[in-house]
PDB file as gemmi writes it, atoms N, CA and C in Angstrom:
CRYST1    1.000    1.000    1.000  90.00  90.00  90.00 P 1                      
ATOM      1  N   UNK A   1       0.352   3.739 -17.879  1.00  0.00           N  
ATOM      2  CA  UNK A   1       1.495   4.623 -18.027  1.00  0.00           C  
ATOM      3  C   UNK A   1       2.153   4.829 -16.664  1.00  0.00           C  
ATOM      4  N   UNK A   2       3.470   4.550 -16.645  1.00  0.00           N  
ATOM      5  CA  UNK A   2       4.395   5.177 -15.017  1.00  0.00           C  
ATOM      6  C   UNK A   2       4.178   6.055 -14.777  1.00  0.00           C  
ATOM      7  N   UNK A   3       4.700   6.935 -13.423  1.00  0.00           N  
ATOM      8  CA  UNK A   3       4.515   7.492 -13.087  1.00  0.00           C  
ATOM      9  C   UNK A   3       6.104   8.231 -13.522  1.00  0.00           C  
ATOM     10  N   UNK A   4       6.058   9.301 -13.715  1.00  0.00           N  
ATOM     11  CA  UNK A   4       7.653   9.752 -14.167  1.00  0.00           C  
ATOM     12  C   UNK A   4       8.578  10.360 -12.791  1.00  0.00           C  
ATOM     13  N   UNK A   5       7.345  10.241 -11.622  1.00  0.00           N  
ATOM     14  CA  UNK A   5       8.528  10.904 -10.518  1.00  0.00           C  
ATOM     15  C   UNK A   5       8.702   9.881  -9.739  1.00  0.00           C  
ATOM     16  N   UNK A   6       8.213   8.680 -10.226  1.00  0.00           N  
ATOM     17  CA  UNK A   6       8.784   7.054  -9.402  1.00  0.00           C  
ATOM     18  C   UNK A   6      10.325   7.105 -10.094  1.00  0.00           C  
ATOM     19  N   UNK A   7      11.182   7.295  -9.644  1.00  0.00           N  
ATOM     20  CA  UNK A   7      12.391   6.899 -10.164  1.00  0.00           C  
ATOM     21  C   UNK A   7      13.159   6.288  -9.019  1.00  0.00           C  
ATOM     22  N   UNK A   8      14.628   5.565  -9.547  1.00  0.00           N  
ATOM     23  CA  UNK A   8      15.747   5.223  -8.372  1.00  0.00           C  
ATOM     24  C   UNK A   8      16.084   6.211  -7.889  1.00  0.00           C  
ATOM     25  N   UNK A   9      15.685   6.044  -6.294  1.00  0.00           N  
ATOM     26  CA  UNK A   9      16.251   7.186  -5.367  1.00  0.00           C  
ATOM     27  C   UNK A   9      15.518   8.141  -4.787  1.00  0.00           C  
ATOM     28  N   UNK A  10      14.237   8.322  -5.451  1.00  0.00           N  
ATOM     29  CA  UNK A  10      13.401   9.072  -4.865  1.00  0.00           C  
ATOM     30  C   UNK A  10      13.116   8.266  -3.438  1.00  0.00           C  
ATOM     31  N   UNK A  11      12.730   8.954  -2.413  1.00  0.00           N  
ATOM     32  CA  UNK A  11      12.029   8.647  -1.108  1.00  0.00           C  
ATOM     33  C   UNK A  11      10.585   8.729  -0.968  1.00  0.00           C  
ATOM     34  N   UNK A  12       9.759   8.010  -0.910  1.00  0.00           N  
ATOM     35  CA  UNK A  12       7.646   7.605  -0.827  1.00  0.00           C  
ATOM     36  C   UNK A  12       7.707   6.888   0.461  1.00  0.00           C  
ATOM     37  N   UNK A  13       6.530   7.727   0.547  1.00  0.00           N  
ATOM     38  CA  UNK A  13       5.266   7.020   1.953  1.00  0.00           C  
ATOM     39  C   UNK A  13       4.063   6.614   0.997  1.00  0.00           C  
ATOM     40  N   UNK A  14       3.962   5.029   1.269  1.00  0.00           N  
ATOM     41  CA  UNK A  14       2.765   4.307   1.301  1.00  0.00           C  
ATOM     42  C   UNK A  14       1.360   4.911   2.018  1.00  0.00           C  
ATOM     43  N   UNK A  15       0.502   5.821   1.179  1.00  0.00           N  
ATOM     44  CA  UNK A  15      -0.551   6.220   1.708  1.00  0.00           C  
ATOM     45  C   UNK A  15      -0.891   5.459   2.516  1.00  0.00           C  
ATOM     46  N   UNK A  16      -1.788   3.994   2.196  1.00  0.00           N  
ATOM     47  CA  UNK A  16      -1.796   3.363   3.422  1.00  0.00           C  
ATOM     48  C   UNK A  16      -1.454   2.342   4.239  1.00  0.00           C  
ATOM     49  N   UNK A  17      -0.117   2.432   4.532  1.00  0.00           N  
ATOM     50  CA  UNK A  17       0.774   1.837   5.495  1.00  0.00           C  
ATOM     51  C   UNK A  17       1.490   2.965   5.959  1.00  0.00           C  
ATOM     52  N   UNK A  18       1.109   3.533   7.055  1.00  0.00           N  
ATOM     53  CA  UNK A  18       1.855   4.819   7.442  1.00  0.00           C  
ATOM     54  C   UNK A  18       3.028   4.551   8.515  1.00  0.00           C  
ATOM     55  N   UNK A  19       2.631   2.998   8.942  1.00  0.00           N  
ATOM     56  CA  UNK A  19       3.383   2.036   9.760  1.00  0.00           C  
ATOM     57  C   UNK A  19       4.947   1.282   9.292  1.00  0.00           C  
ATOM     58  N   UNK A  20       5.059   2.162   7.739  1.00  0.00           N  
ATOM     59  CA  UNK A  20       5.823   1.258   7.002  1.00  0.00           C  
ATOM     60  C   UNK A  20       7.298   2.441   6.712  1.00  0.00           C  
ATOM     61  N   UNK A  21       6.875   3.235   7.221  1.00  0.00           N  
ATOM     62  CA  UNK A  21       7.597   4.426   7.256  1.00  0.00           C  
ATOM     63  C   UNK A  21       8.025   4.821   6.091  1.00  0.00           C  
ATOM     64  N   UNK A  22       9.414   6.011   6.302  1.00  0.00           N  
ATOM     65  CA  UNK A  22       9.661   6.219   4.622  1.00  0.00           C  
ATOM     66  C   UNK A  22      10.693   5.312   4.159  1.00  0.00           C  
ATOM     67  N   UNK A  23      10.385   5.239   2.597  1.00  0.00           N  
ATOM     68  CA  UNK A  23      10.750   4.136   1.312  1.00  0.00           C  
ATOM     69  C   UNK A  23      11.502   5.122   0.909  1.00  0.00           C  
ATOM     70  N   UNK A  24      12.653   4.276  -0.416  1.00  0.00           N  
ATOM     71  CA  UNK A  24      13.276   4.524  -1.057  1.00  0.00           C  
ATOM     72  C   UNK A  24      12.809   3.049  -2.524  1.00  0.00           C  
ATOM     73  N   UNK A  25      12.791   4.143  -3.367  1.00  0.00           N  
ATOM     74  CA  UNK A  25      12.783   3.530  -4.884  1.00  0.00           C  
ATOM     75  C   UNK A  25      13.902   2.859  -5.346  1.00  0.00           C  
ATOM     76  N   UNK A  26      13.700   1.331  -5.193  1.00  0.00           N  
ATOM     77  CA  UNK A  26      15.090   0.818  -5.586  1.00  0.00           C  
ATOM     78  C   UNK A  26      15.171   0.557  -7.269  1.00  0.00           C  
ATOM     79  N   UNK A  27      14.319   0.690  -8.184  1.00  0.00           N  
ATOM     80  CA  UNK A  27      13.661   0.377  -9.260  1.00  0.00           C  
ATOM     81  C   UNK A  27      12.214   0.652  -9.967  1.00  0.00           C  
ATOM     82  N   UNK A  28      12.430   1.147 -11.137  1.00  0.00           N  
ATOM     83  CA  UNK A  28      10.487   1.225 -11.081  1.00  0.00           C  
ATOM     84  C   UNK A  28      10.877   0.611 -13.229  1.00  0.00           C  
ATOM     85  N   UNK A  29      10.141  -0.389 -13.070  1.00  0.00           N  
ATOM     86  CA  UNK A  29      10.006  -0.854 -14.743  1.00  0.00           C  
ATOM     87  C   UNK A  29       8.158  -0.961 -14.892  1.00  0.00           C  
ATOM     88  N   UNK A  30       7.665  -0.271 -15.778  1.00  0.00           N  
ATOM     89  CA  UNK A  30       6.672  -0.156 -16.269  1.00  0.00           C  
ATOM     90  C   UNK A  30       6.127   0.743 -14.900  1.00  0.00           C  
ATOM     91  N   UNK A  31       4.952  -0.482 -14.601  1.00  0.00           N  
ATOM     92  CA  UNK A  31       4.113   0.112 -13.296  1.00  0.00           C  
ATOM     93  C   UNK A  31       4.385  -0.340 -11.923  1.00  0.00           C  
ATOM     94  N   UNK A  32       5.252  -1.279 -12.327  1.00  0.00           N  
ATOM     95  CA  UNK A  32       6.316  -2.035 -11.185  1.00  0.00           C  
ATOM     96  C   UNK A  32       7.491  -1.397 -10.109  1.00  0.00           C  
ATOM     97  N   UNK A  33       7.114  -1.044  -9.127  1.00  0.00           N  
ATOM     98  CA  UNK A  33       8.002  -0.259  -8.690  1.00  0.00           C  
ATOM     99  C   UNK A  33       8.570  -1.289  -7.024  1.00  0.00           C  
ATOM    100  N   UNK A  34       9.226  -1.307  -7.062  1.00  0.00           N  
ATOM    101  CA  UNK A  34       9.920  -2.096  -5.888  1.00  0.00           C  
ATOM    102  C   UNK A  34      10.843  -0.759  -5.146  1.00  0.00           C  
ATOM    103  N   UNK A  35      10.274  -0.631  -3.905  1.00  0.00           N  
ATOM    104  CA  UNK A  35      10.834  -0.066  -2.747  1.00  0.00           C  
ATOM    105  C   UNK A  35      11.160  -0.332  -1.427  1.00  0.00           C  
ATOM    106  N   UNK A  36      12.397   0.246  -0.551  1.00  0.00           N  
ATOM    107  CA  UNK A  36      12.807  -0.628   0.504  1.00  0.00           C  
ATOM    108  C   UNK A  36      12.189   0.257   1.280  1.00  0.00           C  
ATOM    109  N   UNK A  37      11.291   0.173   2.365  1.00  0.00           N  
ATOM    110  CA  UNK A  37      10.318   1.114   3.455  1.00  0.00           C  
ATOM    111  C   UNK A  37      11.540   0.629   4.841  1.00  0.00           C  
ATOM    112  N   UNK A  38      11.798   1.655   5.189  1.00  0.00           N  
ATOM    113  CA  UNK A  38      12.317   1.570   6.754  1.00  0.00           C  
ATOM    114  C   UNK A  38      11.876   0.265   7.639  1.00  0.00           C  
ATOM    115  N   UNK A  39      10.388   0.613   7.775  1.00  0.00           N  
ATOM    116  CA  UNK A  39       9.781  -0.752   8.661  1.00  0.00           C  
ATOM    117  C   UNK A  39       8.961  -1.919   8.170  1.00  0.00           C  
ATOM    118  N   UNK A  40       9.431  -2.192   6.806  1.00  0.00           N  
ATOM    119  CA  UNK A  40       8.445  -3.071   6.016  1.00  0.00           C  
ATOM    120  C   UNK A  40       9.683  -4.043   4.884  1.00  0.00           C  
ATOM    121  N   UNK A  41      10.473  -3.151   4.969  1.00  0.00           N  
ATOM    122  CA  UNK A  41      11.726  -4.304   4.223  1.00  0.00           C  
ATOM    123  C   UNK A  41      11.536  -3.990   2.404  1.00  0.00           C  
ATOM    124  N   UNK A  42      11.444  -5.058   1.537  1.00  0.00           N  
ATOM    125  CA  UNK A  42      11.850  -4.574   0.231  1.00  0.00           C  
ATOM    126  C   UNK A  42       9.952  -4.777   0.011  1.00  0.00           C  
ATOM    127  N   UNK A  43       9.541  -3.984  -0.978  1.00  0.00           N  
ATOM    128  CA  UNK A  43       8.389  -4.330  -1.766  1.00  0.00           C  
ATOM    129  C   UNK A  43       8.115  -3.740  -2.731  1.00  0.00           C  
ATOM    130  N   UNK A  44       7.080  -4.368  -3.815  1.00  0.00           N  
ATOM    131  CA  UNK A  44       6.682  -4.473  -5.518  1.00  0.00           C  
ATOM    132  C   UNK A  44       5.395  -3.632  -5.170  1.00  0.00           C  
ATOM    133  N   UNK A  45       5.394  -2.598  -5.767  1.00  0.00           N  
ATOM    134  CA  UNK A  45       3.980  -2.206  -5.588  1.00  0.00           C  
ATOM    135  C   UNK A  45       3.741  -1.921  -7.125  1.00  0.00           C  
ATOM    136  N   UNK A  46       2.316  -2.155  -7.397  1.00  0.00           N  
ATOM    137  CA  UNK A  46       1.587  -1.480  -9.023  1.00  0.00           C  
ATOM    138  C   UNK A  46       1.531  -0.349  -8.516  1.00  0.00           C  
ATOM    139  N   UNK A  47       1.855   0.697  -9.224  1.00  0.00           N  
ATOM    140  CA  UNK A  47       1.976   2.049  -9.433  1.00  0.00           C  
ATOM    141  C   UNK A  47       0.283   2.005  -9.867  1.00  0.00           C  
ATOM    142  N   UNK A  48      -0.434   1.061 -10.668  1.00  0.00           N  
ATOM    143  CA  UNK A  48      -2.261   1.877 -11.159  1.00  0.00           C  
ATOM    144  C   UNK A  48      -2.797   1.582 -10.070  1.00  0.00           C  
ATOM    145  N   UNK A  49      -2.398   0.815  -8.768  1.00  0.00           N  
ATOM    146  CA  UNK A  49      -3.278   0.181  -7.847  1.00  0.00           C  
ATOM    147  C   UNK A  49      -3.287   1.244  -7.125  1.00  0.00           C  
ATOM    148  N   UNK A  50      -2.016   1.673  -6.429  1.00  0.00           N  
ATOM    149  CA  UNK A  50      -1.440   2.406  -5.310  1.00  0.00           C  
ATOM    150  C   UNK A  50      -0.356   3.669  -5.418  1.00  0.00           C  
ATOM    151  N   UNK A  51      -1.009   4.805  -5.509  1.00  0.00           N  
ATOM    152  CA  UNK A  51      -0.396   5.831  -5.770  1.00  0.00           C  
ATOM    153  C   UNK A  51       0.595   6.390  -4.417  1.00  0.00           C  
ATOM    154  N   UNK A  52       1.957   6.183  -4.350  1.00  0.00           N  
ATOM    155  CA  UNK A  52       2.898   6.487  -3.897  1.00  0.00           C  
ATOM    156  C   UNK A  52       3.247   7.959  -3.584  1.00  0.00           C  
ATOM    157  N   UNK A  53       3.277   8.151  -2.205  1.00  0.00           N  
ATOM    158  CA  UNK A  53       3.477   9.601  -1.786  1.00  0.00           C  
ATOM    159  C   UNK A  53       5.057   9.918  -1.918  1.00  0.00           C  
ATOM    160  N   UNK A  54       5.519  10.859  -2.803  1.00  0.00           N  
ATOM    161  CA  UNK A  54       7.183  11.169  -3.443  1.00  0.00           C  
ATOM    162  C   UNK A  54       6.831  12.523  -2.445  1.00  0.00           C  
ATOM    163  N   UNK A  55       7.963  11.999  -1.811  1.00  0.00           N  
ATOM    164  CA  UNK A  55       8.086  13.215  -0.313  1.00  0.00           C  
ATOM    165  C   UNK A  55       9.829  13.712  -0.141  1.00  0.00           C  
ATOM    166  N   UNK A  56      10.127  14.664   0.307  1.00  0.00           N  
ATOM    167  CA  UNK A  56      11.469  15.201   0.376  1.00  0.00           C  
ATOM    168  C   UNK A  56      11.968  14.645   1.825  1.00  0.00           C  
ATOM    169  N   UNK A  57      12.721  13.874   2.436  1.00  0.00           N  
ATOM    170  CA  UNK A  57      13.149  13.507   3.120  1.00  0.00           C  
ATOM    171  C   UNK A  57      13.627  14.585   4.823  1.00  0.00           C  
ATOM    172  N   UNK A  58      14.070  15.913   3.729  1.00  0.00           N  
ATOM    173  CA  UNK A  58      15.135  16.551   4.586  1.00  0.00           C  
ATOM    174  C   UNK A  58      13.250  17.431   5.296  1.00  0.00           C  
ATOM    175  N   UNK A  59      12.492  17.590   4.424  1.00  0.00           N  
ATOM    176  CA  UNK A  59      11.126  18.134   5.161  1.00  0.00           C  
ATOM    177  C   UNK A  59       9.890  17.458   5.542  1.00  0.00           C  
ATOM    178  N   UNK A  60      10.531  15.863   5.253  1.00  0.00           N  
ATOM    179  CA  UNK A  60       9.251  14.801   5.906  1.00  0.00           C  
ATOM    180  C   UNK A  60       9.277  14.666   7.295  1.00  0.00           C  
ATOM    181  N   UNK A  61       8.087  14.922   8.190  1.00  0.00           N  
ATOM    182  CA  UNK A  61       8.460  14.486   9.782  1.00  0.00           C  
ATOM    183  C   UNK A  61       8.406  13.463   9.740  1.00  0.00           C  
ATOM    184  N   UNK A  62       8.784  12.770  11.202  1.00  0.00           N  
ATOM    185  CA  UNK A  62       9.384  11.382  11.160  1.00  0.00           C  
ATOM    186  C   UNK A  62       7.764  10.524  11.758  1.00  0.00           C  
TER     187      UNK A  62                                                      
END                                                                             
């Protein structure tokens, strides 16, 4: 089952790639979620593998 707060547009940090900075949700179909990370470029992550940190931008430190 998805996750319902993976949506387009939300902003996630990769628990562990903290190197990858913050993402934006360009898409999420099923458990498939493809996001563009600041320092890591576009990527597909399984949502059952890797649970995605949905963070507020304007109160994430950098």
């Amino acid at each position: 089952m998805s996750d319902p707060t993976l949506v387009p547009g939300a902003h996630v940090r990769h628990p562990a790639q903290p190197d990858w900075g913050l993402g934006q949700i360009q898409s999420s179909i099923g458990n498939r979620v493809t996001v563009n990370f600041e320092h890591a470029g576009k990527v597909v992550i399984n949502s059952v593998n890797i649970s995605l940190e949905v963070v507020d931008p304007d109160d994430d430190p950098p």
